[in-house]
DOMINU-279523 format. One record per residue: residue number from 1; residue in one letter; chain; x, y, z of N, C-alpha, C in turn. Coordinates in Angstrom, 1 decimal. Each point is the difference from the previous one (the first is absolute). Last residue first. Layout:
<nodes>
NODE  num  residu  chaine     n.X     n.Y     n.Z    ca.X    ca.Y    ca.Z     c.X     c.Y     c.Z
NODE  NUM       A       A       X       Y       Z       X       Y       Z       X       Y       Z
...
</nodes>
This chain:
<nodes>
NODE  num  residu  chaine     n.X     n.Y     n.Z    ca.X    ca.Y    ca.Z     c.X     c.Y     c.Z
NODE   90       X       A     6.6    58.2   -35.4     0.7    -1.1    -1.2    -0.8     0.3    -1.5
NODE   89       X       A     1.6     2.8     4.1    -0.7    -0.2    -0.9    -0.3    -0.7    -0.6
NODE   88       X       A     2.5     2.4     4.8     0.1    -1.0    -1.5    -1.3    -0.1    -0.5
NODE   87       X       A     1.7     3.9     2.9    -0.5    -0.9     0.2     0.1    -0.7    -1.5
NODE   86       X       A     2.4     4.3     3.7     0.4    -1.0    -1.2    -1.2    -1.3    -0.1
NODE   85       X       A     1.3     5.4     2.1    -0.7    -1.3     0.2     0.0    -0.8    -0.6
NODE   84       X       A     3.0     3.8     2.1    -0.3    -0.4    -0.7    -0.7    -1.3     0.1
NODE   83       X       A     1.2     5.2     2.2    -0.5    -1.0     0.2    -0.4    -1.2    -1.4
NODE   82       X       A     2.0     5.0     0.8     0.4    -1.0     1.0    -0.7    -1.0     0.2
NODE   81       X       A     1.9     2.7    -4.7    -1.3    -0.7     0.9     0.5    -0.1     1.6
NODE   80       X       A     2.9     1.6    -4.2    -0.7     1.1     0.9    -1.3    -0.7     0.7
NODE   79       X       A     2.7    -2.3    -3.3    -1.5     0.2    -0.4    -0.4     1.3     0.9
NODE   78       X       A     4.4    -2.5     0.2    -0.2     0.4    -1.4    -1.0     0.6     0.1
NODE   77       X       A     0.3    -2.0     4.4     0.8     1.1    -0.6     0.1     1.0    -1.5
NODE   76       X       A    -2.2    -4.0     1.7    -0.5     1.4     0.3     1.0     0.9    -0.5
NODE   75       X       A     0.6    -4.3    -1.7    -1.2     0.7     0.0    -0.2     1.5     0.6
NODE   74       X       A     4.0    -2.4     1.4     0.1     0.7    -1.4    -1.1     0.4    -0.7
NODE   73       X       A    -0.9    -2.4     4.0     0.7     1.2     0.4     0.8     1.0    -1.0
NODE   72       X       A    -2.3    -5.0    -1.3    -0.8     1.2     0.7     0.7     1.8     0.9
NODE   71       X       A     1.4    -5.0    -2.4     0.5     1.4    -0.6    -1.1     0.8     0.5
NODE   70       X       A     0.5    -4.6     1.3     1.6     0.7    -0.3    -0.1     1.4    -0.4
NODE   69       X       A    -3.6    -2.8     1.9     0.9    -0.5     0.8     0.9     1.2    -0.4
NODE   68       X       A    -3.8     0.3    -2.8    -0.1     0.6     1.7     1.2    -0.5     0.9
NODE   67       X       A     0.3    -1.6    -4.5    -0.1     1.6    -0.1    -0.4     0.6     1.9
NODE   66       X       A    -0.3    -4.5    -1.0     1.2    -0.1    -0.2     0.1     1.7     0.3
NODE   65       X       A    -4.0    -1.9     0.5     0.5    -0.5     1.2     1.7     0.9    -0.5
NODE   64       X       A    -3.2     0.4    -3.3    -0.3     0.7     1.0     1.0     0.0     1.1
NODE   63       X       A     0.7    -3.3    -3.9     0.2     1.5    -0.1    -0.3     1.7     1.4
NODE   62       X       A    -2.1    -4.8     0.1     1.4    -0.4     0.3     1.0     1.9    -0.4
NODE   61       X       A    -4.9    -1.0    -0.9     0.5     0.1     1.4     1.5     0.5     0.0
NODE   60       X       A    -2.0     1.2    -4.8     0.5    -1.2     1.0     0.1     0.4     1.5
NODE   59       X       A    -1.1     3.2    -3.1    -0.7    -0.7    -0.5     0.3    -1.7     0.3
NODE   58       X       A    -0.3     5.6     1.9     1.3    -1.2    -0.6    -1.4    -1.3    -0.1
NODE   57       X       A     0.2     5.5     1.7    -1.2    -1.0    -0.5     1.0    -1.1    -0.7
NODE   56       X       A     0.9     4.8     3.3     0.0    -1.2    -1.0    -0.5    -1.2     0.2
NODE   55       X       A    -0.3     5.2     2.1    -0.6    -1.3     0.1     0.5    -0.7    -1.4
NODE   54       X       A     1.3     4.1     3.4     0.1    -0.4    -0.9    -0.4    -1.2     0.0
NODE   53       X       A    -0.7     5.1     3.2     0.1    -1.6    -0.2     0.1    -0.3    -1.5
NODE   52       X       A    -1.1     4.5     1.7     2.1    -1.2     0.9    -0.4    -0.8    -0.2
NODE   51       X       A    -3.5     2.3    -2.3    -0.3    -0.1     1.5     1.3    -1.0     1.3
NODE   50       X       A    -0.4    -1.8    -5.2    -0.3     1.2     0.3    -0.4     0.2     1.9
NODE   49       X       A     1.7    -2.6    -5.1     0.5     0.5     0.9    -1.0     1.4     0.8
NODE   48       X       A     0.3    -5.0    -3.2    -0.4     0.9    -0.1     0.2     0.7     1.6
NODE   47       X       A     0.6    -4.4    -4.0     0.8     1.0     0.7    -0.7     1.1     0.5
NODE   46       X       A    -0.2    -5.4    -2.9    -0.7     1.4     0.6     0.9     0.3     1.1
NODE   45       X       A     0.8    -3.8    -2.2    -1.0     0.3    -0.7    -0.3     1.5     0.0
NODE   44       X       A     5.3    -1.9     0.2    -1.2     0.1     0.8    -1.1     0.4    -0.6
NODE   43       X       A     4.4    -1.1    -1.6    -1.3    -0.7    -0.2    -1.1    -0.2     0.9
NODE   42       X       A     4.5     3.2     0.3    -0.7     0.1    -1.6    -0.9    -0.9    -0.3
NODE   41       X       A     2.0    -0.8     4.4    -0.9     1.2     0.2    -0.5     0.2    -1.5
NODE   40       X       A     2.0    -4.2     1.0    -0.2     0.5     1.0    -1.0     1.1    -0.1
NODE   39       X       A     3.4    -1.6    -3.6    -1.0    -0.9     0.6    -0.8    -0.1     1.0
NODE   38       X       A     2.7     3.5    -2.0    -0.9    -0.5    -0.8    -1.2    -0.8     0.8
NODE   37       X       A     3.8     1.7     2.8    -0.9     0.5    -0.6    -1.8    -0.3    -0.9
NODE   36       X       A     4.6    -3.0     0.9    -1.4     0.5     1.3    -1.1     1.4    -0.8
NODE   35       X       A     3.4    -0.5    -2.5    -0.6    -1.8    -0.3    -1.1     0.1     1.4
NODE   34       X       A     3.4     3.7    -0.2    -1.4     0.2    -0.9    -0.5    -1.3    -0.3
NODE   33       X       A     1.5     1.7     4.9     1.3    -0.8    -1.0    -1.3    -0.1    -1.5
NODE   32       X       A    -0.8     4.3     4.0     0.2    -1.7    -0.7     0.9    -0.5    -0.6
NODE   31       X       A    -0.7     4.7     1.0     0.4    -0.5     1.0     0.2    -1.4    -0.6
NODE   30       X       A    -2.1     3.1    -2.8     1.8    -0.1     0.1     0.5    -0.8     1.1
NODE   29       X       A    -4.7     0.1    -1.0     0.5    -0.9    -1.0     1.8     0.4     0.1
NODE   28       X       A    -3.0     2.6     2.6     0.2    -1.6     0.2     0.7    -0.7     0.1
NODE   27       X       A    -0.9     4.7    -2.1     1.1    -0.5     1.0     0.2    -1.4     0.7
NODE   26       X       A    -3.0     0.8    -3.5     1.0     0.1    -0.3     1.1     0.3     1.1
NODE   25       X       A    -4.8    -0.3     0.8     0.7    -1.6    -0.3     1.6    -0.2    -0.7
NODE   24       X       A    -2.0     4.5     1.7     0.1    -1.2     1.4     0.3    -1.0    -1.2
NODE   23       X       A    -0.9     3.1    -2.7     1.2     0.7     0.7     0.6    -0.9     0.9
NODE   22       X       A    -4.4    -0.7    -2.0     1.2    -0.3    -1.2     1.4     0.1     1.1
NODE   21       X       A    -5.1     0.9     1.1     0.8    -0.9     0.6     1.3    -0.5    -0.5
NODE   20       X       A    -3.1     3.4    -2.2     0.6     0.5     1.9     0.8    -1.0     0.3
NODE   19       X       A    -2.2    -0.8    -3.9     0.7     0.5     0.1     0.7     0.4     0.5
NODE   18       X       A    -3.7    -3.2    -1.0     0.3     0.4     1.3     1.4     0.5    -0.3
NODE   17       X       A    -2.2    -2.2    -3.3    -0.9     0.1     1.0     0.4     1.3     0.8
NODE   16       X       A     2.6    -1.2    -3.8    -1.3     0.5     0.0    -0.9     0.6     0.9
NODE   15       X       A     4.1    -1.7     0.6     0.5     1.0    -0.7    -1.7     0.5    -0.4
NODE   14       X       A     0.6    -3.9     2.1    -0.1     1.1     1.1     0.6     1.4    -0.6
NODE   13       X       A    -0.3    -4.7    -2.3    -1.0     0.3     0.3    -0.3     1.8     0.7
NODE   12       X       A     4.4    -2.0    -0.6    -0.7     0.8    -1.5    -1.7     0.1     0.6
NODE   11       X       A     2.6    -1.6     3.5     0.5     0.7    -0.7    -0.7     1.0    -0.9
NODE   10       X       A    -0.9    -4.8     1.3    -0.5     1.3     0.6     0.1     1.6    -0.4
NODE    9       X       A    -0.1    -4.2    -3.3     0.2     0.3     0.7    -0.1     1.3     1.1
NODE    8       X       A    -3.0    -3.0    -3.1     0.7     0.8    -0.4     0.9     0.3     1.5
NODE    7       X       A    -3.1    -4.2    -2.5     0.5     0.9     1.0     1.2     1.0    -0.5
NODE    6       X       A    -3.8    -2.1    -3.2     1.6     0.1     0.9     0.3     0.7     0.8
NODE    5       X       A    -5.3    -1.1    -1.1     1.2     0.8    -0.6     1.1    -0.3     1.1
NODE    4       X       A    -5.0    -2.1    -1.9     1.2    -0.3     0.4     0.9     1.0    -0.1
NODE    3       X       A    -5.4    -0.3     0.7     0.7     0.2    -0.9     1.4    -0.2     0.3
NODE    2       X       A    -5.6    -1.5     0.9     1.4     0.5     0.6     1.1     0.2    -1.7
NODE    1       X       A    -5.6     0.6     0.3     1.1    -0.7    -0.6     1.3     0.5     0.6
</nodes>
């Protein structure tokens, strides 16, 4: 039996999950304008870093296309990666 839960945003998700990654989304989150933010990286499904590389998981193409066009070099940078992957999800 499926079950329905609210999304929860990244963020708070990664207070749980993934601790280590608090520090990179919070510097991020200073570069951006926070309506990008939200909309862009706090509704991503999945985040996870490892081996210089960072792999986000977004849940629209169009979100992928936008985040790889404008905010991949604030990616690395925030994250200490030199390499980020980005794939959609629907």
């Amino acid at each position: 039996m499926l079950k329905w839960e609210p999304f929860t945003p990244l963020v708070e998700r990664m207070e749980q999950e993934s601790p280590e990654l608090l520090a990179g989304l919070h510097a991020l989150k200073e570069q951006m304008l926070p309506a990008e933010f939200e909309k862009y990286i706090n509704s991503l499904i999945r985040i996870r870093k490892g081996n210089g590389m960072l792999l986000l998981i977004t849940k629209k193409e169009m979100y992928r296309s936008i985040i790889e066009s404008r905010f991949v070099p604030l990616i690395r940078s925030s994250f200490g990666v030199n390499r980020v992957q980005i794939i959609s999800q629907p």
